[in-house]
C-alpha positions as CSV (number, residue, x, y, z in Angstrom):
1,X,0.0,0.0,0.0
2,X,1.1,3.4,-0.7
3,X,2.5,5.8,2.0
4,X,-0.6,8.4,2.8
5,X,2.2,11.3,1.9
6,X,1.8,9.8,-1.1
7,X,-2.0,10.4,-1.6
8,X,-3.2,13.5,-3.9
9,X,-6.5,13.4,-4.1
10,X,-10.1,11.3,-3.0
11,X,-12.6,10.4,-5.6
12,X,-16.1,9.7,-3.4
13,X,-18.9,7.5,-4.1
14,X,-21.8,10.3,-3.6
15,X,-25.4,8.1,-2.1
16,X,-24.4,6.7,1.3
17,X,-21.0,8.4,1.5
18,X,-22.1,12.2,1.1
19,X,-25.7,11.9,2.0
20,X,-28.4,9.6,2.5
21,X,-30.0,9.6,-0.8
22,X,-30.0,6.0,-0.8
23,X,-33.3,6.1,1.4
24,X,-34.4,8.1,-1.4
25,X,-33.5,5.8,-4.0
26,X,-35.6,2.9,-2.5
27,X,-38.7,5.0,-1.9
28,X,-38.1,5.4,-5.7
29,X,-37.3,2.1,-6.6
30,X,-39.9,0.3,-4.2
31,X,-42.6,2.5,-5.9
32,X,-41.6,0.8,-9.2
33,X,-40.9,-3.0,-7.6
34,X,-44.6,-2.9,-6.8
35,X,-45.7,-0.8,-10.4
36,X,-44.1,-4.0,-11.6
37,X,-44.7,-6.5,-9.5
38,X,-41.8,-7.5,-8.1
39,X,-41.6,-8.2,-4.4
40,X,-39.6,-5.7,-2.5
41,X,-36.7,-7.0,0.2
42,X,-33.7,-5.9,2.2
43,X,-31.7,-8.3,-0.4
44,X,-33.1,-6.8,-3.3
45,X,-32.8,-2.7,-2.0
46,X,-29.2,-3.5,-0.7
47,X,-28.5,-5.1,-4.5
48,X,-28.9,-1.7,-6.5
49,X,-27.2,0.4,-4.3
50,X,-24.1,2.0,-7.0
51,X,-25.6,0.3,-9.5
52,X,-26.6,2.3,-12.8
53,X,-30.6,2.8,-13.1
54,X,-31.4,0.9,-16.3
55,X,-29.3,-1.8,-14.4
56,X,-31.3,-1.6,-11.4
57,X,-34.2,-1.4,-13.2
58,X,-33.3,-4.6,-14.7
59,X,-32.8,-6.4,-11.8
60,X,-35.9,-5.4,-10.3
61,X,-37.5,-7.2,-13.3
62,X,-35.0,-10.3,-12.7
63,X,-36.1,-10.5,-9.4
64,X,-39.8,-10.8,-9.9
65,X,-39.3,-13.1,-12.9
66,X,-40.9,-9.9,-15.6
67,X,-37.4,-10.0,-17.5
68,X,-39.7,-10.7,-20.6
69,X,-42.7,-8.2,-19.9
70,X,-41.7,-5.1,-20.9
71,X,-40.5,-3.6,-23.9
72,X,-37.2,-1.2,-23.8
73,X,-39.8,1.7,-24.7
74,X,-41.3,0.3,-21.6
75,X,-38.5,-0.1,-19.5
76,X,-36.8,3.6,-20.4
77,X,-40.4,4.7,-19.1
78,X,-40.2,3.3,-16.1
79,X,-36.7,4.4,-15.1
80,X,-37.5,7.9,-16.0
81,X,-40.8,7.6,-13.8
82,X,-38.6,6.9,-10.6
83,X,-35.9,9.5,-11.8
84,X,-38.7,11.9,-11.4
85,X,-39.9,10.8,-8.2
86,X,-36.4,10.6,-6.8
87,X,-36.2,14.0,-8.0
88,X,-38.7,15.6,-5.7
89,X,-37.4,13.9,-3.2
90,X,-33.8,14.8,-3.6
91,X,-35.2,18.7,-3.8
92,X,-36.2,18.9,-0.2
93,X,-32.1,18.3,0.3
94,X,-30.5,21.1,2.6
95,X,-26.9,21.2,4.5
96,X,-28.6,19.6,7.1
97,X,-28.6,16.1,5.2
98,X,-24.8,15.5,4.8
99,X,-24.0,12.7,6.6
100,X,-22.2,13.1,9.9
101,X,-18.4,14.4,9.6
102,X,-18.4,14.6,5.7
103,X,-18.7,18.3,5.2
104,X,-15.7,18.8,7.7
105,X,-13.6,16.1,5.8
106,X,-14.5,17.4,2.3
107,X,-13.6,21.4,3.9
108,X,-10.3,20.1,5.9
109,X,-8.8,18.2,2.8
110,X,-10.2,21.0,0.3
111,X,-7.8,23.4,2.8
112,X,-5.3,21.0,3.1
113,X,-4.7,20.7,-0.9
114,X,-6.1,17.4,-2.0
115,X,-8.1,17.9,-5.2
116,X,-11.1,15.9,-5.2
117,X,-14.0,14.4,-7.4
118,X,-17.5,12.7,-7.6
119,X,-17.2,9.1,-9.3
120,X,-21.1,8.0,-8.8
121,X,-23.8,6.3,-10.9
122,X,-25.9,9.0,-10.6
123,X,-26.9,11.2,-13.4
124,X,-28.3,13.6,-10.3
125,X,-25.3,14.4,-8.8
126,X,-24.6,17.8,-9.5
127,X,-28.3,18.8,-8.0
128,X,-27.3,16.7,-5.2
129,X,-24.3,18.8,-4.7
130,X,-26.0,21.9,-5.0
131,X,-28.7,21.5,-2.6
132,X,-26.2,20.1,0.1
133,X,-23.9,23.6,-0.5
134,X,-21.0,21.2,-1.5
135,X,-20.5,21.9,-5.6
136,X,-17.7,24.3,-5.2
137,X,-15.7,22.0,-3.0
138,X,-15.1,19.5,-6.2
139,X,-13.1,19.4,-9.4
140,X,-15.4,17.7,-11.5
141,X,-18.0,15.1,-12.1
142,X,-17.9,11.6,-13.6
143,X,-20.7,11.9,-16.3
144,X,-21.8,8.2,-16.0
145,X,-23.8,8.9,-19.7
146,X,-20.3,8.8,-20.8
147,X,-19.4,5.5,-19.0
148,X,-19.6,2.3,-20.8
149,X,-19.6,0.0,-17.9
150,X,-21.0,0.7,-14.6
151,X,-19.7,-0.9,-11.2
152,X,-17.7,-2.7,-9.8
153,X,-16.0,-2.5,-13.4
154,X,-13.5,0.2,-12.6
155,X,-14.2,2.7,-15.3
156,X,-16.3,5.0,-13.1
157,X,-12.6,5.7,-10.5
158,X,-10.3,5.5,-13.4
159,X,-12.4,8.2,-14.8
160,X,-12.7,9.8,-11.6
161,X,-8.4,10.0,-11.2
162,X,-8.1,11.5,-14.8
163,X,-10.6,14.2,-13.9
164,X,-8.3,15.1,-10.6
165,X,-4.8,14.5,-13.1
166,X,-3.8,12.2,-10.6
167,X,-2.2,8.8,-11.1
168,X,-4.8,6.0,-9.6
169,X,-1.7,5.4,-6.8
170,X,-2.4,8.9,-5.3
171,X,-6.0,8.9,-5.3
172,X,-8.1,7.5,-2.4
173,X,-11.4,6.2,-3.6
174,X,-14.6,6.3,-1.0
175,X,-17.7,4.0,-1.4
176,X,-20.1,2.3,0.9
177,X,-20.9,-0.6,-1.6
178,X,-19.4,-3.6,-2.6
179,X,-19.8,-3.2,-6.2
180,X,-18.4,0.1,-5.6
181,X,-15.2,-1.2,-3.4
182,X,-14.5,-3.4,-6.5
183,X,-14.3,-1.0,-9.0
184,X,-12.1,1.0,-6.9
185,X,-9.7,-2.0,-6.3
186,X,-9.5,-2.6,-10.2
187,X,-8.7,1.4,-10.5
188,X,-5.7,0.5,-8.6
189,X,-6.6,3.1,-6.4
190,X,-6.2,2.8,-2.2
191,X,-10.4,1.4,-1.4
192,X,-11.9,3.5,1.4
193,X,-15.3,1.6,2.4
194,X,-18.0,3.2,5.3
195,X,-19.8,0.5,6.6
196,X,-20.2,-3.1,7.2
197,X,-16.7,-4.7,7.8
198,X,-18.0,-8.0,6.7
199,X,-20.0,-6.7,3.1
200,X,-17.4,-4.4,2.0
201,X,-14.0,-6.6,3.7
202,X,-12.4,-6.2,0.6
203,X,-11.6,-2.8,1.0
204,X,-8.0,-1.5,2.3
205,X,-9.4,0.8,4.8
206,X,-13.0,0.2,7.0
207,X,-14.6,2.7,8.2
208,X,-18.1,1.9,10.3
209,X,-19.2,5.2,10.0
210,X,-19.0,8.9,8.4
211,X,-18.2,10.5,11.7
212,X,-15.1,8.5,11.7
213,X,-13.6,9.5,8.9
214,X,-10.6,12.5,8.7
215,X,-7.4,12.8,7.5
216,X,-5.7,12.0,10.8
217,X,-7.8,8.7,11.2
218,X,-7.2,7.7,7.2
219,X,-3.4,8.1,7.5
220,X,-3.2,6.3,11.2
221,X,-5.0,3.5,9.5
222,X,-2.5,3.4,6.7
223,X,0.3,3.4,8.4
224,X,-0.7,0.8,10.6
225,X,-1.1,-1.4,7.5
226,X,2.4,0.2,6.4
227,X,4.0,-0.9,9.9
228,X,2.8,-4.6,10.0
């Protein structure tokens, strides 16, 4: 593992790292599992999460055994109905929704000279970033209508380095999903997960929560690694 000296720049997952507009994303999505008819679960809601729409909207289908009901006409209807939902939702965002410690990490390492960028599935980020106050604190947005993969291939991170002109090696990438811990692996980029230890144990670094997260607790962690 590199030396955190080392380390440039972060590239952050947005839903569940930023904010909590994954909650928003299965009021959205359970709205169209039961337009569909597809039994909504923990299993399937944890499934989609940094997954592309048309891909979760697929897998809602899968799920409920309607792969063959609907037309693509059909199916680009439906994912634009729950963008539209999610939408309103994600208007009533203030400052008050990012999740606890971020907007003091995102500030201190903005001070401290780390460039730093958004490498998410959704096409909503940069209304996400606005209403949360944070859209001046980035260098740029990962477009994923550009991508041609979504996670865990690693397109969406390498992307996410060449936006912040950083080699993958100095760029820390931050994601509280195991698709999303992949693709950051495959960037060749150091894998900051926020959650579970068990779902997302193949990240470098574990964090079990936002709050926990600074500069001082990511390089004591590294170091640690370094010294054993």
């Amino acid at each position: 593992m590199q030396k955190f000296k080392d380390i440039k720049g972060f590239a952050f997952d947005l839903d569940g790292v930023i904010a909590d507009t994954a909650r928003f994303h299965g009021q959205a999505w359970h709205q169209t599992a039961d337009e569909v008819g597809t039994t909504w679960t923990p299993q399937l809601a944890e499934s989609l999460k940094g997954i592309s729409r048309m891909e979760s909207l697929q897998m809602i289908l899968d799920a409920g055994n309607h792969t063959d009901d609907f037309s693509q006409v059909d199916k680009e209807a439906l994912a634009e109905k729950k963008n539209h939902f999610y939408q309103r939702l994600i208007a009533t965002l203030t400052e008050e929704d990012i999740l606890p410690g971020m907007k003091s990490f995102i500030h201190s390492a903005k001070v401290a000279g780390y460039k730093m960028s958004i490498a998410s599935a959704s096409k909503n980020a940069p209304m996400i970033l606005d209403h949360l106050g944070l859209a001046n604190d980035f260098v740029g947005i990962v477009d994923p209508a550009t991508l041609t993969k979504g996670k865990p291939d690693p397109e969406i991170f390498v992307r996410a380095a060449e936006v912040l002109e950083l080699s993958p090696n100095q760029v820390i990438g931050l994601e509280d999903s195991a698709a999303g811990i992949e693709s950051i692996n495959s960037a060749g980029q150091i894998s900051l997960a926020i959650g579970d230890a068990v779902v997302l144990s193949a990240a470098d670094l574990i964090f079990s929560s936002t709050a926990d997260v600074t500069l001082q607790s990511i390089q004591s962690k590294m170091d640690k690694i370094k010294s054993n």
